[in-house]
TISEGU-802184 format. One record per atom (N, C-alpha, C, O, CB): chain; z, x, y; residue in one letter. Coordinates in pm, 1 decimal, always signed. Glycine has a CB too. Example, Ala and Ser with C-alpha at 12.3 -4.5 7.8 and 13.67 -1.06 7.14 Angstrom:
<rs>
R  A  +780.0  +1319.0  -569.0  a .
R  A  +780.0  +1230.0  -450.0  a .
R  A  +780.0  +1320.0  -330.0  a .
R  A  +846.5  +1423.6  -331.9  a .
R  A  +904.6  +1130.8  -447.3  a .
R  A  +708.0  +1285.0  -225.0  s .
R  A  +714.0  +1367.0  -106.0  s .
R  A  +787.0  +1290.0  +3.0  s .
R  A  +803.9  +1340.9  +113.8  s .
R  A  +572.5  +1408.4  -59.8  s .
</rs>
This chain:
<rs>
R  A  +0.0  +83.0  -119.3  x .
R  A  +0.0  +0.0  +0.0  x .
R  A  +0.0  +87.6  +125.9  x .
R  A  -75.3  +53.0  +216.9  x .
R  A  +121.8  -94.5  -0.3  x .
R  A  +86.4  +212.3  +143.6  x .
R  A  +61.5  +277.7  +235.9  x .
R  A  -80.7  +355.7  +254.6  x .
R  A  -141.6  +379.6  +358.9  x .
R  A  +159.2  +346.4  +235.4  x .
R  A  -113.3  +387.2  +121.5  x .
R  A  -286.5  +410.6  +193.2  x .
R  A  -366.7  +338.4  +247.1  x .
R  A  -448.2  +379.5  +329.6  x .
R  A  -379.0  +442.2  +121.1  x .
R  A  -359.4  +250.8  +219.3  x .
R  A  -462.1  +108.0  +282.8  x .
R  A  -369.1  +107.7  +440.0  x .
R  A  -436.3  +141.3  +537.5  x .
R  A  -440.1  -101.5  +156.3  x .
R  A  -283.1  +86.9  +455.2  x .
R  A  -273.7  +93.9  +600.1  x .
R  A  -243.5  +225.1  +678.0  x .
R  A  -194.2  +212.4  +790.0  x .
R  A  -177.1  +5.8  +634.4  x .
R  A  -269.2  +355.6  +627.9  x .
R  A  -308.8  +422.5  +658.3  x .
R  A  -428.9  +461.1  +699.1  x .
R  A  -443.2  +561.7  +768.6  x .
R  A  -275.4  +451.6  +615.5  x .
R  A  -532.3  +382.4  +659.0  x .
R  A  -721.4  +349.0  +717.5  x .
R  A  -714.8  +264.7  +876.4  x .
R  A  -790.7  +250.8  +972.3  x .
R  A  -830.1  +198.3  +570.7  x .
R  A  -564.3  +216.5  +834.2  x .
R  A  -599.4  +113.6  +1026.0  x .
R  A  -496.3  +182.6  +1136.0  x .
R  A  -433.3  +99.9  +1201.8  x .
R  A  -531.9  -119.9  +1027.8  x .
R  A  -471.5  +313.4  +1163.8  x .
R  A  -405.9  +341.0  +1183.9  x .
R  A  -445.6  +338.2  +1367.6  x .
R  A  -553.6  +387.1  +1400.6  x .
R  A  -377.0  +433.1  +1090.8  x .
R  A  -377.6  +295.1  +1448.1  x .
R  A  -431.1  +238.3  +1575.5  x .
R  A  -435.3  +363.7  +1665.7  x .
R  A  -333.6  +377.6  +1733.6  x .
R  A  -336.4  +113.3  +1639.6  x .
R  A  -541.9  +469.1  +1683.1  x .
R  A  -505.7  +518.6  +1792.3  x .
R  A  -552.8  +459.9  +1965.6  x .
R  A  -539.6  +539.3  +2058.7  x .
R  A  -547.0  +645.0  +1759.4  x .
R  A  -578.1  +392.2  +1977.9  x .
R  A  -652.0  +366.5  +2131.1  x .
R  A  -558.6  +255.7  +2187.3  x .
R  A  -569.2  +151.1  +2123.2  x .
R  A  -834.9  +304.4  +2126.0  x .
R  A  -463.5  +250.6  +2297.6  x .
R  A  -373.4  +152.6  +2338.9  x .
R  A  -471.7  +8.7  +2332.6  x .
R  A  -451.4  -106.0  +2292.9  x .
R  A  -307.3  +195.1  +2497.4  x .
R  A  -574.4  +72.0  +2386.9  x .
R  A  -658.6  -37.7  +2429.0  x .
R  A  -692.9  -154.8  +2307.7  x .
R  A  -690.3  -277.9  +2307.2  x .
R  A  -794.2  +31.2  +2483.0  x .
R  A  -726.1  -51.1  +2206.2  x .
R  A  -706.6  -138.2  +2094.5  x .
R  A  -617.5  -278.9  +2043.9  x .
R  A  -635.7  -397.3  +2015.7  x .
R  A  -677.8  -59.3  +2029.2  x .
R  A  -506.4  -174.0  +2054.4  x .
R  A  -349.6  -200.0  +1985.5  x .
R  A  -343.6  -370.6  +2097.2  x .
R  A  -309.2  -484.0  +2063.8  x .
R  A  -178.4  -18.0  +2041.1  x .
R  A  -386.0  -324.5  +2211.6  x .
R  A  -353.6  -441.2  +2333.7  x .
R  A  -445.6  -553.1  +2276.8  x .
R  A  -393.0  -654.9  +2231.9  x .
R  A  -403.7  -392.3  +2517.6  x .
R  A  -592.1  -537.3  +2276.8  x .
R  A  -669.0  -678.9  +2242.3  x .
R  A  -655.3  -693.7  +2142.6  x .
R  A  -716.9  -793.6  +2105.2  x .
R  A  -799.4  -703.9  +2258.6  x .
R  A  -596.8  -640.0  +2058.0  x .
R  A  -561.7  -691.6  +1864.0  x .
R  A  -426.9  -801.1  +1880.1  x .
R  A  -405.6  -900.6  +1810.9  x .
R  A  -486.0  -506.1  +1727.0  x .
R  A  -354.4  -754.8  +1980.7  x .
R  A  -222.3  -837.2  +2035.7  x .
R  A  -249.3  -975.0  +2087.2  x .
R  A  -209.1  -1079.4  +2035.8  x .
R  A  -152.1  -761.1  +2158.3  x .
R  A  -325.1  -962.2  +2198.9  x .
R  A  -384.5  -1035.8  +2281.0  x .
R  A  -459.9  -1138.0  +2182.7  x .
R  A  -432.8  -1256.1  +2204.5  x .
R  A  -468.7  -952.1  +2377.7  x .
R  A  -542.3  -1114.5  +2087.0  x .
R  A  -585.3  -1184.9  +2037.2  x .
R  A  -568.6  -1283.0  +1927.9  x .
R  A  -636.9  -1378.5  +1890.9  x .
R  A  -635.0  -1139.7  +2036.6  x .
R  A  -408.1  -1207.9  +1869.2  x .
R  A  -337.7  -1274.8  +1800.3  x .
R  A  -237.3  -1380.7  +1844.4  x .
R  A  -179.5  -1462.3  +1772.7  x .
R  A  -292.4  -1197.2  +1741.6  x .
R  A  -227.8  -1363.7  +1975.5  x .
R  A  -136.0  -1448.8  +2053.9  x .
R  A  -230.3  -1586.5  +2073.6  x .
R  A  -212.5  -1704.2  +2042.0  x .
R  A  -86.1  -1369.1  +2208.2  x .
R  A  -351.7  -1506.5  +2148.7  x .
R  A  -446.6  -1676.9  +2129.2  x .
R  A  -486.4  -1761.1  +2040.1  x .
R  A  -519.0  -1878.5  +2057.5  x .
R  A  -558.0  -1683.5  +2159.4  x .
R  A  -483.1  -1683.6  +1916.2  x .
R  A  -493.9  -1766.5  +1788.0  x .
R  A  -380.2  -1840.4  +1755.6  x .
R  A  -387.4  -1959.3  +1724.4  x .
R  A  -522.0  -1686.7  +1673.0  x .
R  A  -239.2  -1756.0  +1762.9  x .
R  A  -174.8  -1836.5  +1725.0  x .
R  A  -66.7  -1947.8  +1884.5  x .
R  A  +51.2  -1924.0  +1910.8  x .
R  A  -97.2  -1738.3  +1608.4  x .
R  A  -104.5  -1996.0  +1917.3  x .
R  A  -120.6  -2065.2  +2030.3  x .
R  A  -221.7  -2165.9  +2105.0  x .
R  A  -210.2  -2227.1  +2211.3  x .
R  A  -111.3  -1990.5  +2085.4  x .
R  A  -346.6  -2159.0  +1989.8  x .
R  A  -441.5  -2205.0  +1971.8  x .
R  A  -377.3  -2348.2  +1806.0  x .
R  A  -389.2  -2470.4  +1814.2  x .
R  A  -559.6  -2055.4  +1954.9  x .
R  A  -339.1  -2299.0  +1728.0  x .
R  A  -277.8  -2291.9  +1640.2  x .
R  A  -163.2  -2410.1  +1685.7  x .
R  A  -162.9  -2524.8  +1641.2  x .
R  A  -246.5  -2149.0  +1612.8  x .
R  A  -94.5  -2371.5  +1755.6  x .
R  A  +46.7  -2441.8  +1781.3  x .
R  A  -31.2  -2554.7  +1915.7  x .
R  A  +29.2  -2658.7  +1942.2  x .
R  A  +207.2  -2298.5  +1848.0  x .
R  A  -93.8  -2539.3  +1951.2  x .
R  A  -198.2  -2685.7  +2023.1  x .
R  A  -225.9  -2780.3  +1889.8  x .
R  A  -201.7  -2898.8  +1866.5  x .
R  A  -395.9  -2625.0  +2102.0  x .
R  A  -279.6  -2687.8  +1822.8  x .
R  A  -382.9  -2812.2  +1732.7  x .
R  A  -292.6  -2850.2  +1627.6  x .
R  A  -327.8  -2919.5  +1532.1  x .
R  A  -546.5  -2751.5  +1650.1  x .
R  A  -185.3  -2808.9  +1643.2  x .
R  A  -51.4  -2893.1  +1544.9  x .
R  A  +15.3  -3008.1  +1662.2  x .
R  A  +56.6  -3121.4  +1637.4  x .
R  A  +112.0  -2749.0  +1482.7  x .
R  A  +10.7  -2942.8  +1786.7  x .
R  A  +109.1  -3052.1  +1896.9  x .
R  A  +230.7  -3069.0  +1847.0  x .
R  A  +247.9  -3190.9  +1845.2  x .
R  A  +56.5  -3211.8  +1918.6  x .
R  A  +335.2  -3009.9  +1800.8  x .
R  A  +442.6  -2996.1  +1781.9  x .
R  A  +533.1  -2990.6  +1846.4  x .
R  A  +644.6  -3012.5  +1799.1  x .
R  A  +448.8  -2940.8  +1740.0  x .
R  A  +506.6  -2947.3  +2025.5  x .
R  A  +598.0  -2958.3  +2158.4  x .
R  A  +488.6  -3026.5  +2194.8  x .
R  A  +373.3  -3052.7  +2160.4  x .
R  A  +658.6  -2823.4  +2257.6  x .
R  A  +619.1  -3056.9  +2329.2  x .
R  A  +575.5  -3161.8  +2474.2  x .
R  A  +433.1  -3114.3  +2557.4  x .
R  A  +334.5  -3175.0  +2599.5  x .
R  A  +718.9  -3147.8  +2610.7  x .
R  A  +476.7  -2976.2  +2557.2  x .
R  A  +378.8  -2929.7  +2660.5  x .
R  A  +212.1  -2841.6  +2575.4  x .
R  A  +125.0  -2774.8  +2631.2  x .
R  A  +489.5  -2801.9  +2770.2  x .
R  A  +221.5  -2868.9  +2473.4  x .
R  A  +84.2  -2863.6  +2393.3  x .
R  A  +2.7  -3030.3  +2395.9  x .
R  A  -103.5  -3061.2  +2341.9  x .
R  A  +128.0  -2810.5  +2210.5  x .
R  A  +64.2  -3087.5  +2450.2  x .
R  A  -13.6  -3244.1  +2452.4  x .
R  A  -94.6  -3257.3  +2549.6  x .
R  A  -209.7  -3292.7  +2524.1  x .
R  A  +74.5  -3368.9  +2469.0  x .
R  A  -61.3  -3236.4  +2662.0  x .
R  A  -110.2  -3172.9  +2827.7  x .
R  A  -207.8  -3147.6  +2816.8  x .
R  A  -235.9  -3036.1  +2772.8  x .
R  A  -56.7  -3053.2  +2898.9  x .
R  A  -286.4  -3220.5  +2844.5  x .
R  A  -462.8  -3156.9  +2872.6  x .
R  A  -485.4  -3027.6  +2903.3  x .
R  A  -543.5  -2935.7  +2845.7  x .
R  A  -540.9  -3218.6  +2996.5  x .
R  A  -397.3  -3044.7  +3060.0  x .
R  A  -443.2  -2957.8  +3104.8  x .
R  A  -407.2  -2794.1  +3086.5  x .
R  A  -457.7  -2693.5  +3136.2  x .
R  A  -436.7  -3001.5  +3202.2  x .
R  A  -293.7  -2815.1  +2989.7  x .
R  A  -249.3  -2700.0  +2891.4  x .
R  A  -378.9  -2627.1  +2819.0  x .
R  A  -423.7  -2515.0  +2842.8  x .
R  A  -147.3  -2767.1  +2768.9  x .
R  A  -433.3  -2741.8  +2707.0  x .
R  A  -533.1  -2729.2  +2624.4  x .
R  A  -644.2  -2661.0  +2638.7  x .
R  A  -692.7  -2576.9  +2563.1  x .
R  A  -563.6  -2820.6  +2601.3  x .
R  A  -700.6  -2720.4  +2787.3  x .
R  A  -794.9  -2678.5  +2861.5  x .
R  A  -757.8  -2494.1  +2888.3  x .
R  A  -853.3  -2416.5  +2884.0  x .
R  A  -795.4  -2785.2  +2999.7  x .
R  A  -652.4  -2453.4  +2907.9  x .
R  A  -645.3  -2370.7  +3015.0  x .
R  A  -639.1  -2269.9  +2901.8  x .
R  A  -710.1  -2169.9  +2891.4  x .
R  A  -527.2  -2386.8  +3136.0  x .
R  A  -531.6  -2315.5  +2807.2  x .
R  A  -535.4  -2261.9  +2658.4  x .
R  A  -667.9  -2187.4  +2585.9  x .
R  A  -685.5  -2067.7  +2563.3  x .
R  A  -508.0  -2385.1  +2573.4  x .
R  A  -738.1  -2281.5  +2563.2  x .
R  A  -881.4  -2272.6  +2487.0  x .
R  A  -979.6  -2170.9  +2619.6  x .
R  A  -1027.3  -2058.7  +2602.1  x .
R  A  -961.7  -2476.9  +2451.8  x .
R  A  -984.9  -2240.5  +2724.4  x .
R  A  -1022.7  -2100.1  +2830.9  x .
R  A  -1027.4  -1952.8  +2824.3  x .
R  A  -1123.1  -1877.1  +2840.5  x .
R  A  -944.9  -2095.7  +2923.7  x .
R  A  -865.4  -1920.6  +2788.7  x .
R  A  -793.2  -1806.8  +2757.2  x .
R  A  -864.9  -1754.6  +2641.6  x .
R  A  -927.1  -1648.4  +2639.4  x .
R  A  -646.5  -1832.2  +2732.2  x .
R  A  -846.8  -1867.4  +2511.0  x .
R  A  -914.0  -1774.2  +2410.3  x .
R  A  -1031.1  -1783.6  +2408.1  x .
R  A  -1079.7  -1748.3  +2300.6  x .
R  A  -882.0  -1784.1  +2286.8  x .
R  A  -1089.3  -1811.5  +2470.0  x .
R  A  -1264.3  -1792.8  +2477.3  x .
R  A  -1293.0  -1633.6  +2558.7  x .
R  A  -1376.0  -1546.0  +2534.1  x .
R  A  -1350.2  -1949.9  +2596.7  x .
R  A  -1222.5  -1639.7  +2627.3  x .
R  A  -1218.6  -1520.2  +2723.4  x .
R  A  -1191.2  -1389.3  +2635.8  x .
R  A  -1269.5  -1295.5  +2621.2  x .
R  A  -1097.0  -1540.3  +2841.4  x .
R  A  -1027.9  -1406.5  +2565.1  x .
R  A  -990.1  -1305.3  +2501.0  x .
R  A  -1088.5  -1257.7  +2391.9  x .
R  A  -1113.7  -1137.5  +2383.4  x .
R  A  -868.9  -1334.4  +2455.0  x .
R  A  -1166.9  -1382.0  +2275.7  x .
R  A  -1253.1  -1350.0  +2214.8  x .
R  A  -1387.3  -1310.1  +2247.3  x .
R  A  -1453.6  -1244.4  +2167.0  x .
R  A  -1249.7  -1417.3  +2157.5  x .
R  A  -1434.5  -1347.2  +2365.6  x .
R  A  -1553.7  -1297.1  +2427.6  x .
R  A  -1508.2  -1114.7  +2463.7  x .
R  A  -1587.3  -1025.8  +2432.1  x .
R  A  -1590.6  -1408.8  +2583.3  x .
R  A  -1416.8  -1093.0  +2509.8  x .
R  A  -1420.7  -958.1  +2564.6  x .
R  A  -1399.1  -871.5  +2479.6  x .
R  A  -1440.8  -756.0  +2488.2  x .
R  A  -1340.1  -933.2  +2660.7  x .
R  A  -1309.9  -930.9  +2357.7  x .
R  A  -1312.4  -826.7  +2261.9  x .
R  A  -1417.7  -852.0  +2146.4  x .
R  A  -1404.4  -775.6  +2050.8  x .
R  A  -1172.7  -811.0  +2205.6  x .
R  A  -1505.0  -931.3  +2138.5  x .
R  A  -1589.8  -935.1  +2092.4  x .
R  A  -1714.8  -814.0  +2139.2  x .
R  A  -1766.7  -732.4  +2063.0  x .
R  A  -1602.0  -1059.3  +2103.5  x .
R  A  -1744.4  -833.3  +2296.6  x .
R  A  -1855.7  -770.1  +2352.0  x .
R  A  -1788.5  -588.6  +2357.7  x .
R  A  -1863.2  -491.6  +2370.4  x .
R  A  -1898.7  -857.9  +2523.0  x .
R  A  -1630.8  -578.7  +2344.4  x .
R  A  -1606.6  -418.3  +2358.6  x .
R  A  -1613.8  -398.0  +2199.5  x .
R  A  -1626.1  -278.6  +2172.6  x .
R  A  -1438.5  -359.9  +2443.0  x .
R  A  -1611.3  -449.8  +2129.2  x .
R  A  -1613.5  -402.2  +1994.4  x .
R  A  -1761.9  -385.4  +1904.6  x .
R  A  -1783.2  -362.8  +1785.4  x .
R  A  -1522.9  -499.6  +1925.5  x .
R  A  -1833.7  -403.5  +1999.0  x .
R  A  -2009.1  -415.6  +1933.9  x .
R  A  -2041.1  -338.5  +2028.7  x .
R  A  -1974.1  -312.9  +2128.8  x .
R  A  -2114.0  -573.1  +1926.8  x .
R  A  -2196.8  -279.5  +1985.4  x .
R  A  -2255.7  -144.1  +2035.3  x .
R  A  -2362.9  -247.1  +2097.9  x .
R  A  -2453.9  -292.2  +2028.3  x .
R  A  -2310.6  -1.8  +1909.8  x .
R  A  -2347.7  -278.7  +2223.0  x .
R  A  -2489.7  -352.3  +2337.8  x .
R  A  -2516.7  -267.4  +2414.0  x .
R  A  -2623.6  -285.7  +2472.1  x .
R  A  -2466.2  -485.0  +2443.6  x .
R  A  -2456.6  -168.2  +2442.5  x .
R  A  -2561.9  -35.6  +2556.2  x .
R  A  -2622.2  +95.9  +2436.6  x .
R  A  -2593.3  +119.7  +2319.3  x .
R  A  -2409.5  +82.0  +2719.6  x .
R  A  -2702.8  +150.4  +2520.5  x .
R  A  -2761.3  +248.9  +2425.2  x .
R  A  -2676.8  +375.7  +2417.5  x .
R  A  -2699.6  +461.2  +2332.0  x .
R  A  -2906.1  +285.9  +2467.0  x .
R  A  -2591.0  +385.8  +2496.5  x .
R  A  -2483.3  +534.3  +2491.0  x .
R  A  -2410.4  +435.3  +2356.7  x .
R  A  -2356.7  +512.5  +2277.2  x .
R  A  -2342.3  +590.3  +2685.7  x .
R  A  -2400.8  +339.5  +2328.5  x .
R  A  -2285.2  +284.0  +2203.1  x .
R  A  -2362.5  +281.6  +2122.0  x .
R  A  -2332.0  +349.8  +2024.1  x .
R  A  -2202.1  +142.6  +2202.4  x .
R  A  -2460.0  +228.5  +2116.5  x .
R  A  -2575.1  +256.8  +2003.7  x .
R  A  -2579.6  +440.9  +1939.9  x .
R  A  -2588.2  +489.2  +1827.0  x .
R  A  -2748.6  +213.1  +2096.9  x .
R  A  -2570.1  +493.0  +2061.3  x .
R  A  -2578.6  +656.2  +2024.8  x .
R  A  -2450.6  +690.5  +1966.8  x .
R  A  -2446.5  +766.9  +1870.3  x .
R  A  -2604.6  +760.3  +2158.8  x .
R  A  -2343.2  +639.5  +2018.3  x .
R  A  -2213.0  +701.5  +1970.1  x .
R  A  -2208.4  +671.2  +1860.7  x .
R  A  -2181.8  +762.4  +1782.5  x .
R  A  -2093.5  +671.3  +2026.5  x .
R  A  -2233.1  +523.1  +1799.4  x .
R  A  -2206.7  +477.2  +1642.7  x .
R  A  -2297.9  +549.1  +1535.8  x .
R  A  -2271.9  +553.9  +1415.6  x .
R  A  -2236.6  +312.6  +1624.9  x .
R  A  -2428.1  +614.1  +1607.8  x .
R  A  -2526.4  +666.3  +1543.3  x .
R  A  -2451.4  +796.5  +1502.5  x .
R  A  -2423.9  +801.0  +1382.6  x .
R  A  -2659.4  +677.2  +1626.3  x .
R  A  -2412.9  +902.7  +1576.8  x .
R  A  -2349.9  +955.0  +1590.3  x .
R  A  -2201.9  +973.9  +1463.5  x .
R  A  -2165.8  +1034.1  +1362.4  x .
R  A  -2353.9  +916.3  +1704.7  x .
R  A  -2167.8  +887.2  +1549.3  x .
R  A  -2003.9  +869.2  +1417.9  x .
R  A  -2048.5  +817.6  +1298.8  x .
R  A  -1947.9  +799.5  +1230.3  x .
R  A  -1859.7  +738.9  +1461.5  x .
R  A  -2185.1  +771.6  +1214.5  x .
R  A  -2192.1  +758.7  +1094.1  x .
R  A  -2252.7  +919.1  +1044.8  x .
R  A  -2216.3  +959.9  +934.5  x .
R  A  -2279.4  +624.1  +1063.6  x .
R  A  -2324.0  +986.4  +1110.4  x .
R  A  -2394.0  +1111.0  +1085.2  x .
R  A  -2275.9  +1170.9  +1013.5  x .
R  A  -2276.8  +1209.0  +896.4  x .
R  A  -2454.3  +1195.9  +1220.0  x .
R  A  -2157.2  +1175.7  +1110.8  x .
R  A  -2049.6  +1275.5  +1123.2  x .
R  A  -1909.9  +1207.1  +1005.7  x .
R  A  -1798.5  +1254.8  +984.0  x .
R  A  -2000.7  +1285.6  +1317.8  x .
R  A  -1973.8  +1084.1  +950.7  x .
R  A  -1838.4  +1026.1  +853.5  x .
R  A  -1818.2  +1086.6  +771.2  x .
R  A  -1708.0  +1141.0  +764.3  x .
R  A  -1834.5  +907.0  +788.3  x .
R  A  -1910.1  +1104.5  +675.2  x .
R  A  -1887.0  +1215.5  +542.7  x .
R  A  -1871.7  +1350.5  +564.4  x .
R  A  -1848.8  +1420.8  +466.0  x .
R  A  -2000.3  +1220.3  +447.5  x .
R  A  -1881.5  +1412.1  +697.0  x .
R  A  -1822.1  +1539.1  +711.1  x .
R  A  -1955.0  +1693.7  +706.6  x .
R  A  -1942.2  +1816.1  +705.5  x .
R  A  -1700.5  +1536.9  +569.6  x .
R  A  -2053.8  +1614.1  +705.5  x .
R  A  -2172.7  +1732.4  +722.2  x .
R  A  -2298.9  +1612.7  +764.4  x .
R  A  -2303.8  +1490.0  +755.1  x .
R  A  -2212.6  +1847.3  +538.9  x .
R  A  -2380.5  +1702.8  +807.1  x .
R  A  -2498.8  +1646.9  +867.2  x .
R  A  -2606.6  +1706.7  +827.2  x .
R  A  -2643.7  +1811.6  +879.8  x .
R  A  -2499.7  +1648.2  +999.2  x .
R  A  -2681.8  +1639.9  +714.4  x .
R  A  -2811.8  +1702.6  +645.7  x .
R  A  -2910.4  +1689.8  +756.5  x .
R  A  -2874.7  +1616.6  +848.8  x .
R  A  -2867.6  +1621.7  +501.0  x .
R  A  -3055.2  +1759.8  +768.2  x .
R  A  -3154.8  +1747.7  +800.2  x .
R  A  -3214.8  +1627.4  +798.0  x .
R  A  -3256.6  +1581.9  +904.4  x .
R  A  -3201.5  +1818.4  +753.9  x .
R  A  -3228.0  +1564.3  +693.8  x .
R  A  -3282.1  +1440.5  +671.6  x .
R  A  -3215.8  +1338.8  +812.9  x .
R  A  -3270.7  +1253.5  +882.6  x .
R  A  -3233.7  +1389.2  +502.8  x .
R  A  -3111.2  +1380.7  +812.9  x .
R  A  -3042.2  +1255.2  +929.7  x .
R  A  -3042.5  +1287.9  +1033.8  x .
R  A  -3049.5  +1206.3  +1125.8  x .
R  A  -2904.4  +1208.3  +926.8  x .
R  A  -3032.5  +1458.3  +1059.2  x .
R  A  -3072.3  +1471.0  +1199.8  x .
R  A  -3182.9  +1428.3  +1256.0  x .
R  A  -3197.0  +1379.2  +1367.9  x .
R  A  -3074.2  +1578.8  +1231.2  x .
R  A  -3298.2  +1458.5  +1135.5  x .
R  A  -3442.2  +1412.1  +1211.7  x .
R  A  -3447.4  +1300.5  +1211.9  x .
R  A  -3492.0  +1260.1  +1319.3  x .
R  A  -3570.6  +1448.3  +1162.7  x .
R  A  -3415.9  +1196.6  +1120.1  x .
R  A  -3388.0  +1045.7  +1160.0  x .
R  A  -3326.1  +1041.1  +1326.1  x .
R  A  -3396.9  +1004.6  +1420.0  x .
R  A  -3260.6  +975.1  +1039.2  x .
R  A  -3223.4  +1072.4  +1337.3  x .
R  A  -3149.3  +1044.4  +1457.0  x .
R  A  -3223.3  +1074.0  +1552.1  x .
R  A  -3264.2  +985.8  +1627.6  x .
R  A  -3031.1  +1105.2  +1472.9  x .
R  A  -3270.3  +1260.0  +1575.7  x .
R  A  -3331.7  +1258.6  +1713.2  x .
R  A  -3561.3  +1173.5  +1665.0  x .
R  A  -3646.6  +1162.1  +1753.1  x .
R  A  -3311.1  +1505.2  +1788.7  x .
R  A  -3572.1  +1156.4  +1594.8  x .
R  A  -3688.0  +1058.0  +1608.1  x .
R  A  -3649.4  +894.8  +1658.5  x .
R  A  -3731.2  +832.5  +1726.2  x .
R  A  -3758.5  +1053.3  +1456.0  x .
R  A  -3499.8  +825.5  +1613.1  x .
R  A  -3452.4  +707.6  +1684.3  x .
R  A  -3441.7  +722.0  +1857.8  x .
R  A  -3471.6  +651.5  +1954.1  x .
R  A  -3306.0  +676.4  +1619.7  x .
R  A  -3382.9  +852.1  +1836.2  x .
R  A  -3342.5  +839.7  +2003.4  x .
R  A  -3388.8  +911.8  +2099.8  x .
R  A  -3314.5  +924.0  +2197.2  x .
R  A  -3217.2  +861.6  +2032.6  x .
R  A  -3483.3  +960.3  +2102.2  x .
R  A  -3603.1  +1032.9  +2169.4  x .
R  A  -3654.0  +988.6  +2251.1  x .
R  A  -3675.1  +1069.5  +2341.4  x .
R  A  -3695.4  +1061.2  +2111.0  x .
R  A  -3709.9  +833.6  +2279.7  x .
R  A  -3633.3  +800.0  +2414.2  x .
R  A  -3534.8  +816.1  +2541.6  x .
R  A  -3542.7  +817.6  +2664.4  x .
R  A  -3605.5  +751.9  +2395.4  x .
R  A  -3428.5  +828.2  +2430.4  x .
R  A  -3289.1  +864.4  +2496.6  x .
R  A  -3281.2  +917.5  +2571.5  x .
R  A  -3235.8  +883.8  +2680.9  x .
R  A  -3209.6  +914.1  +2452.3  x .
R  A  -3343.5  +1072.2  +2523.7  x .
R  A  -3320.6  +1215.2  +2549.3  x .
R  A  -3381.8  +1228.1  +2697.4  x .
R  A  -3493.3  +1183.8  +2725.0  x .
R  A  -3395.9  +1318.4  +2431.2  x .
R  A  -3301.7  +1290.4  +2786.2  x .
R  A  -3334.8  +1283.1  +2913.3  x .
R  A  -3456.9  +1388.2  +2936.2  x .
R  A  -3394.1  +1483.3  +2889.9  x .
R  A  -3208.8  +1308.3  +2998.7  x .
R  A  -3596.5  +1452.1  +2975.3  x .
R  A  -3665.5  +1572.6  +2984.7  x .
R  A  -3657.6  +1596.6  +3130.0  x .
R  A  -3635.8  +1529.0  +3230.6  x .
R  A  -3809.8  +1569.1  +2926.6  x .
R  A  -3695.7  +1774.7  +3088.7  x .
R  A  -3698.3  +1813.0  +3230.6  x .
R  A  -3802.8  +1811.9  +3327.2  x .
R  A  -3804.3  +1864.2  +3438.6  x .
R  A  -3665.6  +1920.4  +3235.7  x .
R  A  -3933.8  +1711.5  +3239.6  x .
R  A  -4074.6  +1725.0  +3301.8  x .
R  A  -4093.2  +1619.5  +3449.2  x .
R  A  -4116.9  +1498.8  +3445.5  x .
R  A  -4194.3  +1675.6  +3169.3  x .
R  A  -4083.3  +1665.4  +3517.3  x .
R  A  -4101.3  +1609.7  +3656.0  x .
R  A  -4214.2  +1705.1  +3795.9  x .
R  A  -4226.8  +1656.8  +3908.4  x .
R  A  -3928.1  +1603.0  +3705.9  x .
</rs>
């Protein structure tokens, strides 16, 4: 059991924060759609509620996926480098993907 949570081991606050954040909206999301207190009945609770987690899941949705091309490069990048060496075969894959990328000095 300690190896398996030794694979999630949190280094980035930032992380640790929207993994929090996002568990709070679920479960508060959760305790609405039971209505179990006074003040989960409140519309305008609900409303403001469901707002929140649309927000929280939108932002950590869009920071956790690669939509710019420097994140596209980094993930390219961090799979090259997972197993711990970088054959030929993948370098030339990589710089033929991103060759575009690559800024030149021809001007």
């Amino acid at each position: 059991m300690k190896k398996f949570f030794e694979k999630f081991k949190i280094r980035d606050k930032g992380t640790l924060i929207r993994t929090i954040l996002q568990v709070l909206a679920y479960a508060n999301q959760i305790v609405a759609a039971i209505g179990n207190t006074s003040f989960a009945n409140n519309p305008v609770y609900q409303y403001v509620s469901l707002g929140i987690t649309i927000l929280i899941t939108a932002f950590t949705y869009w920071y956790n996926n690669n939509w710019t091309s420097m994140a596209s490069l980094g993930q390219d990048v961090y799979d090259m480098l997972k197993d711990g060496e970088i054959t030929e075969e993948e370098m030339k894959a990589f710089l033929e993907k991103h060759k575009k990328d690559v800024p030149t000095n021809k001007e």
